[in-house]
N, C-alpha and C positions, 0 to 999 in steps of 0.2 A: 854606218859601217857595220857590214856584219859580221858574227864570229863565227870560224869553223868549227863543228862539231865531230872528232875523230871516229874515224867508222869501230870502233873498238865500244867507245861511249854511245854512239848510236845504238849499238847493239843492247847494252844496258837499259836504254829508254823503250824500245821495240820489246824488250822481255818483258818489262814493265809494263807496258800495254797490252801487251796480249793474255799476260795474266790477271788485269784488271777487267778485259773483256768477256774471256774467257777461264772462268774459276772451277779448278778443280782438272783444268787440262798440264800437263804438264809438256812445255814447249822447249827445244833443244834450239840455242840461237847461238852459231858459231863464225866466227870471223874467218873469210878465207886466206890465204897465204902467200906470198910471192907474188906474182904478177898480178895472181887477183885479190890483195891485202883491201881491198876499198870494196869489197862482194862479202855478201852473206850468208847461212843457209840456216832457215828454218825448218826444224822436222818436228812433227807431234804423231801422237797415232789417235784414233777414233774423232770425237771432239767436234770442231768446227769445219764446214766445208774450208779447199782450198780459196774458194774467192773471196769464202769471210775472211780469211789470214791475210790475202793477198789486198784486199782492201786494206786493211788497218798499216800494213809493212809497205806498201807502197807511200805512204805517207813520210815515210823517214828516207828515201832514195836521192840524194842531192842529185843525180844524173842519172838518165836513162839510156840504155845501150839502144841506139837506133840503126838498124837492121837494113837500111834502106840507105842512110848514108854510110854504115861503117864508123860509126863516131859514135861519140855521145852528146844526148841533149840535154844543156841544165834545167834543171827544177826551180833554179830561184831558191831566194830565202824565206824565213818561215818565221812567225811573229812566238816567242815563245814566253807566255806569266810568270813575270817574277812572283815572288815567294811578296806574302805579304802587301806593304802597299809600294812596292817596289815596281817600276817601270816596266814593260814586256821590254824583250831581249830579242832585236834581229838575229837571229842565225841559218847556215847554211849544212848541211846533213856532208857530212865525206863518206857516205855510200855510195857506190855505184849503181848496186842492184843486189836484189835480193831472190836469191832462190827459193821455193818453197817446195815441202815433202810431205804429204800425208799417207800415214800407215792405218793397219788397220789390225787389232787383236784377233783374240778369240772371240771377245765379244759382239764386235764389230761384223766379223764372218755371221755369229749368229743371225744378226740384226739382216745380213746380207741376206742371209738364206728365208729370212719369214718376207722380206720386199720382195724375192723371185716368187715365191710359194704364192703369196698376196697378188702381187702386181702382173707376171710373167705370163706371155702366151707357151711359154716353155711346161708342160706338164711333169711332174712327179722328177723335175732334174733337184739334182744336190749337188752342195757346192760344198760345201763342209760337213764333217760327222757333229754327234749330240755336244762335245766338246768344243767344238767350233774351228775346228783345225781342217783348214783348207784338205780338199781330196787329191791325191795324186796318182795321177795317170789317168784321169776322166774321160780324158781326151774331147775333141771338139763339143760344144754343147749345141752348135749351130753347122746342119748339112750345105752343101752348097746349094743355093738355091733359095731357102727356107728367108725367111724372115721371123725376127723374135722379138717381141716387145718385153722391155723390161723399163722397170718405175717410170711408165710412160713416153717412153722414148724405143723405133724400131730400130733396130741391129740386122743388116742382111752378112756381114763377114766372118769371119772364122773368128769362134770364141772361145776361148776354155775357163776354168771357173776361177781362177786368178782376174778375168779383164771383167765377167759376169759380176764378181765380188763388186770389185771397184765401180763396175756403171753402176751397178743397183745403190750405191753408196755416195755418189757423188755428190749429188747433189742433198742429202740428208745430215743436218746437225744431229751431231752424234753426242754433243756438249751436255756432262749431266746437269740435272736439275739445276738454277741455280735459285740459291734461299737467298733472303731478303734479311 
């Protein structure tokens, strides 16, 4: 027989892991409310790509919203180590689903701005000043027509340095050092 795990306590373990994964990130893991009280939302800024978050928090999702039926599919139960020389523990996770958010500082802009400078077919464009604070009103960074490679990947659509920031970032751990 398994036992439920209330999405409240899930969230507790999810934080727990993610700061055991990632150390020195500091992750925001909230419980949603009312209709969607069994939903989550994670948010960090710089740190670990979204798939590395979305890997480890998918793990704790008792059911997945499925888009195709309009329902949800369960996950099944989950074998969890007791403490000691105590038994594992069937349980089953009371998440529905988990949101996830990645920001990105000043630092992060920096970081953005040497990947375009480095990586970019885009010439002499900037996307943040020496502070690392996004520019505003840059306007498009890509003409209609043009094509732009950025961290290895081509862009032909309308871009300003908000979505520039974020491609050149995406797929880069941002996660400091971590010591031993």
């Amino acid at each position: 027989m398994s036992t439920m795990i209330p999405t409240k306590d899930v969230a507790k373990l999810l934080r727990t892991e993610l700061r055991a994964a990632f150390p020195g990130v500091k992750f925001t893991v909230r419980c949603s409310t009312g209709t969607a009280s069994a939903w989550m939302n994670v948010s960090w800024a710089d740190g670990p790509t979204t798939g590395q978050v979305d890997e480890i928090a998918g793990r704790f999702e008792g059911r997945k919203f499925n888009g195709m039926t309009d329902s949800y599919d369960h996950q099944g139960s989950v074998l969890i180590a007791g403490q000691g020389a105590a038994m594992p523990e069937e349980v089953v996770y009371g998440c529905d689903g988990i949101l996830t958010a990645r920001t990105f500082t000043a630092a992060g802009h920096l970081e953005a701005q040497r990947v375009i400078e480095t990586d970019s077919s885009i010439p002499y464009v900037r996307v943040c000043d020496e502070d690392g604070n996004l520019l505003k009103g840059a306007g498009n960074l890509i003409r209609p027509g043009d094509e732009v490679q950025i961290a290895g990947h081509g862009y032909s659509d309308w871009m300003d340095v908000h979505q520039a920031a974020h491609l050149a970032l995406y797929e880069r751990d941002l996660t400091p050092a971590r010591t031993k």
